[in-house]
Residue frames as qw, qx, qy, qz and C-alpha x, y, z in Angstrom:
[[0.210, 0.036, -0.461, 0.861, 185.95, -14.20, 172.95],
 [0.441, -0.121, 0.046, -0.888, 182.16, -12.64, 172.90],
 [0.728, -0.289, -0.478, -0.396, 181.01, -16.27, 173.32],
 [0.480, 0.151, -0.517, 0.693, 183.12, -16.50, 176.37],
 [0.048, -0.120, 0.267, -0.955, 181.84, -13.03, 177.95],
 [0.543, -0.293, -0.345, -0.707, 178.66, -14.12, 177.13],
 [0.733, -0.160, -0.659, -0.054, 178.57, -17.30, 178.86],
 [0.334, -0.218, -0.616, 0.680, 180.26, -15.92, 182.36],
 [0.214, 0.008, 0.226, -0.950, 177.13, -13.22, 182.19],
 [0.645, 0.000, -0.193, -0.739, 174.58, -15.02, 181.17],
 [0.588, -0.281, 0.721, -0.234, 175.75, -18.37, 182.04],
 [0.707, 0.015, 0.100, -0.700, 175.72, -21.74, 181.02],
 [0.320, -0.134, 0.868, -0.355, 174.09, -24.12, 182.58],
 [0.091, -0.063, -0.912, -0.396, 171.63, -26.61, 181.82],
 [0.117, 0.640, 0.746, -0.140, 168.67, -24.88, 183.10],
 [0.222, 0.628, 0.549, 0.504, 166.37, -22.29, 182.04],
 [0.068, 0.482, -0.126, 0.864, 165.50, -18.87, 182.58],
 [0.623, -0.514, -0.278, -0.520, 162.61, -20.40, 184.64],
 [0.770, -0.293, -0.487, 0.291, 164.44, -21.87, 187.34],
 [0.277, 0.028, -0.196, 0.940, 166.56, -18.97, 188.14],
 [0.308, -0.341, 0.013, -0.888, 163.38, -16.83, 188.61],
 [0.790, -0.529, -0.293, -0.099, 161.67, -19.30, 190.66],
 [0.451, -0.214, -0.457, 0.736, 164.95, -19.18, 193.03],
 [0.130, 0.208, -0.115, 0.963, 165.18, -15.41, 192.61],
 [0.519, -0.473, -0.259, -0.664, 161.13, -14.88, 193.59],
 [0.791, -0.454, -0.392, -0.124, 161.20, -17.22, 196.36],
 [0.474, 0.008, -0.452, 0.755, 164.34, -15.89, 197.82],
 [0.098, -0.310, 0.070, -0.943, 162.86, -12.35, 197.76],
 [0.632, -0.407, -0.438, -0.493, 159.59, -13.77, 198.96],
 [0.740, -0.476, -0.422, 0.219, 160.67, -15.82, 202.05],
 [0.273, 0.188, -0.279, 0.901, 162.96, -12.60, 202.92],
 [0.288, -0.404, -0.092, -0.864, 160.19, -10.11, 202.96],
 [0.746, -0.368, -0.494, -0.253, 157.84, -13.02, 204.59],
 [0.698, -0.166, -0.434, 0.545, 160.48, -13.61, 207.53],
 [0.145, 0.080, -0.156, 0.974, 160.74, -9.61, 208.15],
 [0.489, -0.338, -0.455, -0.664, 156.76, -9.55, 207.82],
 [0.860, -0.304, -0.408, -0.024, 156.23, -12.48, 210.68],
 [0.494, -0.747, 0.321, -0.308, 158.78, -11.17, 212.69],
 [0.972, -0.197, -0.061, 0.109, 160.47, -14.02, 212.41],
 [0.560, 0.054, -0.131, 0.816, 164.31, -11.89, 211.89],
 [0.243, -0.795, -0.473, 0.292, 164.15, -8.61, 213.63],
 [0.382, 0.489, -0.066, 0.781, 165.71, -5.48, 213.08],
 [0.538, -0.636, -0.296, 0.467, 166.63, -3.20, 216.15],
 [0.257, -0.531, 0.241, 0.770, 167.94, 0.22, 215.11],
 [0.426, 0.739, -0.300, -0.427, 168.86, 2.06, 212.51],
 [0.836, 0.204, 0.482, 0.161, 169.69, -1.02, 209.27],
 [0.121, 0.739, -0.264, -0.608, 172.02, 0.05, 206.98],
 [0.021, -0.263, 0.958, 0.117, 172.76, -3.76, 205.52],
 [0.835, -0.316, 0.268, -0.363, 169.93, -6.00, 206.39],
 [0.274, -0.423, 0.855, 0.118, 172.15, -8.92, 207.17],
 [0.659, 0.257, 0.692, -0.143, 169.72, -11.78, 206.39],
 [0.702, 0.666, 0.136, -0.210, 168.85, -10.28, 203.33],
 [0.234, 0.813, -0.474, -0.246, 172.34, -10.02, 202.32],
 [0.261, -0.233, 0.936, 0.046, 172.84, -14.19, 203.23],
 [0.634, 0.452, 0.619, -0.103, 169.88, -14.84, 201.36],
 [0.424, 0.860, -0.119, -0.258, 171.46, -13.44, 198.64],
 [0.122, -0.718, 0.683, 0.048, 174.38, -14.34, 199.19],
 [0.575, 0.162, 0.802, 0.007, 172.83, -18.22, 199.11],
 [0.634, 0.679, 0.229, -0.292, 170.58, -17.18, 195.65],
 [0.622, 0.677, -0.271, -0.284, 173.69, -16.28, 194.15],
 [0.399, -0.349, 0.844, -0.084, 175.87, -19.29, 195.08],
 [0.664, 0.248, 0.700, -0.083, 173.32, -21.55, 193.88],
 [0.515, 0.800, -0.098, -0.290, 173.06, -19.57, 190.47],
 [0.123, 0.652, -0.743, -0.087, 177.09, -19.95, 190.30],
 [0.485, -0.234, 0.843, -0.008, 176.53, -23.77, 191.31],
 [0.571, 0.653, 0.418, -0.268, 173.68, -24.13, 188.48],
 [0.454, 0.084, 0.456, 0.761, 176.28, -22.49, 185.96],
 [0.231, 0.851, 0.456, 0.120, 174.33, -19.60, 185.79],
 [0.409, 0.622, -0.014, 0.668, 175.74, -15.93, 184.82],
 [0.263, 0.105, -0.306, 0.909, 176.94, -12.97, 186.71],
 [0.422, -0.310, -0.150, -0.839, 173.61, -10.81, 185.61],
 [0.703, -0.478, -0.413, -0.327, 171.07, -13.73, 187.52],
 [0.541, -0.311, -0.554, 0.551, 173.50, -13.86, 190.52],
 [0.017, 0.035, 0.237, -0.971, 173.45, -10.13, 191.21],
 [0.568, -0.268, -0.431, -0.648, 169.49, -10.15, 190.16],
 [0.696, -0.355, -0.535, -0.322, 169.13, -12.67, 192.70],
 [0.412, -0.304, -0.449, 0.733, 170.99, -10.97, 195.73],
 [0.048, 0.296, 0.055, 0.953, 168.99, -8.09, 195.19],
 [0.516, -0.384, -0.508, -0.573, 165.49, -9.00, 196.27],
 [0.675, -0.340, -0.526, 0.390, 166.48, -10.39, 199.42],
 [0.395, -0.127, -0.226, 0.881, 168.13, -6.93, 200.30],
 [0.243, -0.276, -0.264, -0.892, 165.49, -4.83, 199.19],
 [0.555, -0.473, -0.650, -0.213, 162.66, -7.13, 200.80],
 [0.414, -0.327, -0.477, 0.703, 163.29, -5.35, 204.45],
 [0.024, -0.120, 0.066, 0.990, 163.15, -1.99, 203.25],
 [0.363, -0.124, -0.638, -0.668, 159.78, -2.61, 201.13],
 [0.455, -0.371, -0.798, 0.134, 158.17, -4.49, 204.28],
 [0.169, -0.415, -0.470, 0.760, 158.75, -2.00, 206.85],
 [0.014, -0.168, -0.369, -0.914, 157.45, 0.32, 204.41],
 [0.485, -0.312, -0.755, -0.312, 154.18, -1.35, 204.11],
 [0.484, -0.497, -0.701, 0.166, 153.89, -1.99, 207.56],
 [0.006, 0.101, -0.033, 0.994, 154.05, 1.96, 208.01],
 [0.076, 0.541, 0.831, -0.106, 150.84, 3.23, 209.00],
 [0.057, 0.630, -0.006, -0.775, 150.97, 7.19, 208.35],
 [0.351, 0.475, -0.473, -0.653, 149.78, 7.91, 204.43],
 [0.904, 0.269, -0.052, -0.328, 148.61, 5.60, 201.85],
 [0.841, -0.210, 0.444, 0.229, 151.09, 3.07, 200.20],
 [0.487, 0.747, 0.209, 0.401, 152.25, 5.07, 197.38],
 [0.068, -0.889, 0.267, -0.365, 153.35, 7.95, 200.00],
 [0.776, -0.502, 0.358, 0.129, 155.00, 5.27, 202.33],
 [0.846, 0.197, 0.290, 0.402, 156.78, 4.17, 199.17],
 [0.362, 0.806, 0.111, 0.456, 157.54, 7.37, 197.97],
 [0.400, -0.875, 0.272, -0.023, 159.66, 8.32, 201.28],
 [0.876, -0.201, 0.189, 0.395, 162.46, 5.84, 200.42],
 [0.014, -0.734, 0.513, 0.444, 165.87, 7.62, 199.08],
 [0.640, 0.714, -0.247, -0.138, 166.70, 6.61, 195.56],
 [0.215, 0.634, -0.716, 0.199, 170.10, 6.26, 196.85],
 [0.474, -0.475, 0.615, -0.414, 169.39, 3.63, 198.70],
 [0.751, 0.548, 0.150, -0.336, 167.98, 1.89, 196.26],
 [0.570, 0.781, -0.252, 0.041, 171.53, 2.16, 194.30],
 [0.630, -0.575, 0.360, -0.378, 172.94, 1.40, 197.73],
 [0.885, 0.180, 0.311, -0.296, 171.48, -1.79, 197.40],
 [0.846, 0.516, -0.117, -0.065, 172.52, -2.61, 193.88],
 [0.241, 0.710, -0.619, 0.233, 175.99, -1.77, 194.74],
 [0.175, -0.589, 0.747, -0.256, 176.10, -4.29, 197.27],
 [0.853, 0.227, 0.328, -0.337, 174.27, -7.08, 195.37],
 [0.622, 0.702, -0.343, 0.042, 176.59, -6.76, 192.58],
 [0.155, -0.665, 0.708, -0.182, 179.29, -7.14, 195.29],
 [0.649, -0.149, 0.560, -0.492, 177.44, -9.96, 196.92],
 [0.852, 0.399, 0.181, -0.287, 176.66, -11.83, 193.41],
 [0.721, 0.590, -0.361, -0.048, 179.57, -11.77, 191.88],
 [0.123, -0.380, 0.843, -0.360, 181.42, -13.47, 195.46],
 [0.701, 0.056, 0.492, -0.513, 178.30, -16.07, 195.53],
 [0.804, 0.526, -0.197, -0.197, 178.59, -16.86, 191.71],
 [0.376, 0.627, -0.648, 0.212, 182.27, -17.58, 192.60],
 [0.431, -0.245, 0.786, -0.370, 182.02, -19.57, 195.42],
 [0.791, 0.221, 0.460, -0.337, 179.18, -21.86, 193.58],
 [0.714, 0.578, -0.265, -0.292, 181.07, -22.01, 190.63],
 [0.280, 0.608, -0.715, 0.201, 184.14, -23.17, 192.23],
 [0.451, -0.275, 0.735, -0.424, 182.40, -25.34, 194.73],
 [0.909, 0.279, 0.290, -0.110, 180.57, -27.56, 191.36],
 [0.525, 0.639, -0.562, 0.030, 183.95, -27.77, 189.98],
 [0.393, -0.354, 0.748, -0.400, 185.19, -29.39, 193.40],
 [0.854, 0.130, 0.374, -0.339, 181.91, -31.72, 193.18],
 [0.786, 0.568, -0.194, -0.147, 182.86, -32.51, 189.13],
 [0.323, 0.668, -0.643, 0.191, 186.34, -33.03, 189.99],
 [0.288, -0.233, 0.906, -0.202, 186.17, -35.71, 192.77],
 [0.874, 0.256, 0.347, -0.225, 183.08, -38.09, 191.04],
 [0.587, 0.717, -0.338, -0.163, 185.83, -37.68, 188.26],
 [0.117, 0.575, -0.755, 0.291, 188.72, -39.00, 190.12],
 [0.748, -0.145, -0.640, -0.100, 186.76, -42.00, 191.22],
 [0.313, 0.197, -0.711, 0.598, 188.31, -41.65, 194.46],
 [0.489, -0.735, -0.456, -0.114, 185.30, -42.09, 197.78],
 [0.001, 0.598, -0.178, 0.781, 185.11, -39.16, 200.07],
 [0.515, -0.425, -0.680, 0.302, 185.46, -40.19, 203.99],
 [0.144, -0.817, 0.104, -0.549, 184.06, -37.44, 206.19]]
């Protein structure tokens, strides 16, 4: 049973810790980058940021398709969601970057987590259930007509 629990948190799959942090870094990266450039906007008051939450929402899919755990899907819907908040910060111009950082609410922060966790453990499931699918027709021999 504890090798069980392990495996659906920690996963496993046949890669390493090192893949999963190259997803998870580059997710968070092109997030922040895309909010940086202007390339996704934000209008208003953000309580979500959407994007960040589908780019999470992808990170932790793939994780779940990968066979990776619970813990690296939620890890890797987090960065995305944060990566908004942390930008605008930055791009703040009042105070240093310490005092820009130091205005954010905690709670928000927790916020966040709470809806990464959500976000990871519905991504892990979808990806887990979508490389069973895959495994399960190459098994059955049968050719897929689209």
């Amino acid at each position: 049973m504890v090798a069980r629990i392990r495996r659906v948190l920690l996963g496993a799959g046949e890669h390493g810790p090192r893949t999963f942090l190259v997803l998870i870094l580059t997710a968070g990266a092109l997030t922040i980058g895309g909010y940086a450039l202007d390339l996704v906007g934000v209008d208003g008051m953000v309580i979500v940021p959407i994007v960040g939450g589908l780019v999470g929402f992808g990170v932790a899919t793939a994780v779940g398709y990968l066979r990776g755990g619970v813990v690296t899907a939620v890890l890797g819907a987090y960065p995305p969601l944060v990566g908004p908040l942390i930008e605008g910060t930055v791009r703040r111009t009042d105070g240093t970057v310490p005092e820009r950082l130091a205005v954010i609410d905690p709670e928000y922060f927790a916020f966040l987590g709470v809806i990464a966790f959500q976000t990871g453990i519905a991504g892990v499931v979808v990806g887990y259930l979508a490389r069973t699918g895959v495994e399960f027709v190459r098994r059955s021999g049968t050719p897929v007509r689209p």
